[in-house]
TORKOL-4160 file (C-alpha; in steps of 0.2 Angstrom, whole numbers, padded with zeros to 4 digits, m for minus):
84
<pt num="1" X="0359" Y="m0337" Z="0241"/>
<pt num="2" X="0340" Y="m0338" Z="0239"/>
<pt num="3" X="0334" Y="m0348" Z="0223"/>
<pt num="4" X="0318" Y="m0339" Z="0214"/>
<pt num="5" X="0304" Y="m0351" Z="0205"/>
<pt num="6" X="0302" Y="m0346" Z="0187"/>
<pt num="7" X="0283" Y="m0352" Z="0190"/>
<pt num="8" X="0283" Y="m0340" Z="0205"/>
<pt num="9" X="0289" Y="m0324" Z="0196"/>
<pt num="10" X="0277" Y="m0325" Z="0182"/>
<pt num="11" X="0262" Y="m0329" Z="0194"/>
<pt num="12" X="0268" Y="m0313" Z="0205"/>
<pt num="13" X="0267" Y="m0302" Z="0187"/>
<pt num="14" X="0252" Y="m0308" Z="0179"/>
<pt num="15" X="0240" Y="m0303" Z="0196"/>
<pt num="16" X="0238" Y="m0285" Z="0188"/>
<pt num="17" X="0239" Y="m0275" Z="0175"/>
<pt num="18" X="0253" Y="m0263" Z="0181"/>
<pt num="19" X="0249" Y="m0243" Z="0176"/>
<pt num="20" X="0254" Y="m0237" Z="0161"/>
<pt num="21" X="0268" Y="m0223" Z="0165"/>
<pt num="22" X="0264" Y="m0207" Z="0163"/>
<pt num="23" X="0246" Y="m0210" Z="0164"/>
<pt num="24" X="0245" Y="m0197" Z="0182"/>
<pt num="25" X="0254" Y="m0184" Z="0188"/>
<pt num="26" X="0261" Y="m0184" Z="0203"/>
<pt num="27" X="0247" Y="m0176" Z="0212"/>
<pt num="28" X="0236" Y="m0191" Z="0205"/>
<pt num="29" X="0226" Y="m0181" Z="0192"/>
<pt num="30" X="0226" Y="m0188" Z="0174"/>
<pt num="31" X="0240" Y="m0181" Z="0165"/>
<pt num="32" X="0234" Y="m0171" Z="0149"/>
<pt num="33" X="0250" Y="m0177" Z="0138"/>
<pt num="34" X="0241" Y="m0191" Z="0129"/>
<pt num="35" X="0226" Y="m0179" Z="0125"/>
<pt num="36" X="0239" Y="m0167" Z="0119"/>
<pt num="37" X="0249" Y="m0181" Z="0110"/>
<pt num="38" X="0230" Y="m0186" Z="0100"/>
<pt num="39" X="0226" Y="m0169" Z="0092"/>
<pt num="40" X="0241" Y="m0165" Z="0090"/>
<pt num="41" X="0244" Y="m0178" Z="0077"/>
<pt num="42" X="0228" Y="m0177" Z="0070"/>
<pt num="43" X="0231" Y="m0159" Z="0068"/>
<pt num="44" X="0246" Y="m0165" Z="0059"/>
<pt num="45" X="0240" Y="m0177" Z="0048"/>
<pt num="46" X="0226" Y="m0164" Z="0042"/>
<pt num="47" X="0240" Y="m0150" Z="0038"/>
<pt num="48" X="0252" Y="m0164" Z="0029"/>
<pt num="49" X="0237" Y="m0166" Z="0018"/>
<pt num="50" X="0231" Y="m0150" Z="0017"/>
<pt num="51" X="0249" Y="m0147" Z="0011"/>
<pt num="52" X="0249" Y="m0160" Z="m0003"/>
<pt num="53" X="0232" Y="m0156" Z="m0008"/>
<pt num="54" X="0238" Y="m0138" Z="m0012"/>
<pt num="55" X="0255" Y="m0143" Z="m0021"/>
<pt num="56" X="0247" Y="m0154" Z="m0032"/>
<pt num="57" X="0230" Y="m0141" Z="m0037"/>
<pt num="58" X="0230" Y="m0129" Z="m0050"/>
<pt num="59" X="0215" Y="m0118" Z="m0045"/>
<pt num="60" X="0220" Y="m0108" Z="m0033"/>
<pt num="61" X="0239" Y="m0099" Z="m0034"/>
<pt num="62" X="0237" Y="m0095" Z="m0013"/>
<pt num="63" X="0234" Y="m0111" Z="m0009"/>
<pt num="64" X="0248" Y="m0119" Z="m0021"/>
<pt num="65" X="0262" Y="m0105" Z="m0015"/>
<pt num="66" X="0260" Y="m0110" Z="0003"/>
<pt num="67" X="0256" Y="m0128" Z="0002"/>
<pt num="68" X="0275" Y="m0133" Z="0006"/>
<pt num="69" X="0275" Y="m0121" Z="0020"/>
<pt num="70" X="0256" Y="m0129" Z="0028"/>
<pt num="71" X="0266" Y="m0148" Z="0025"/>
<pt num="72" X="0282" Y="m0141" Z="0032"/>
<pt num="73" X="0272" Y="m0133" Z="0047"/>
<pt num="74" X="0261" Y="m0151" Z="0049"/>
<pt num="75" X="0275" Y="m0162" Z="0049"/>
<pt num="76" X="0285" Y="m0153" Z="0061"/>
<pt num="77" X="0268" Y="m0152" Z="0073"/>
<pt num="78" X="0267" Y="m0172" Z="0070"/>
<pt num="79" X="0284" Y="m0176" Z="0074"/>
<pt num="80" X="0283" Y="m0164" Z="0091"/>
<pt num="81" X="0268" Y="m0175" Z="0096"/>
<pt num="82" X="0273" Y="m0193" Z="0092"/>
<pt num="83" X="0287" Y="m0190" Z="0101"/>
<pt num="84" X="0277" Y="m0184" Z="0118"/>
């Protein structure tokens, strides 16, 4: 049996960041899904509030009967994206 030093392994780990995963395809080009990941929940975030915004004003009777529909739409586009 061969004995491994704790010291070693942690030396041998610490030379280099390793890649994070996902971060190329398999052809080496950058992959587009942390792009895709960013506006998508940004997009999110602006529809979830868009969506609260319209439930809660009174101006505008468009706006406040499809202001569940726009938060309904932007949480399910947040919830695709986080989980990229």
């Amino acid at each position: 049996m061969t004995q491994i030093d704790v010291g070693q392994v942690v030396t041998e780990r610490a030379e280099g960041p390793a890649p994070p995963p996902g971060a190329t395809t398999a052809a080496g080009r950058p992959s587009t899904r942390p792009r895709v990941r960013l506006w998508g929940e940004r997009g999110g975030v602006v529809l979830i509030v868009l969506g609260i915004l319209g439930l809660v004003q009174p101006l505008v009777l468009g706006f406040f009967t499809n202001g569940f529909t726009i938060l309904l739409v932007g949480t399910i586009i947040f919830i695709i994206a986080s989980h990229l």
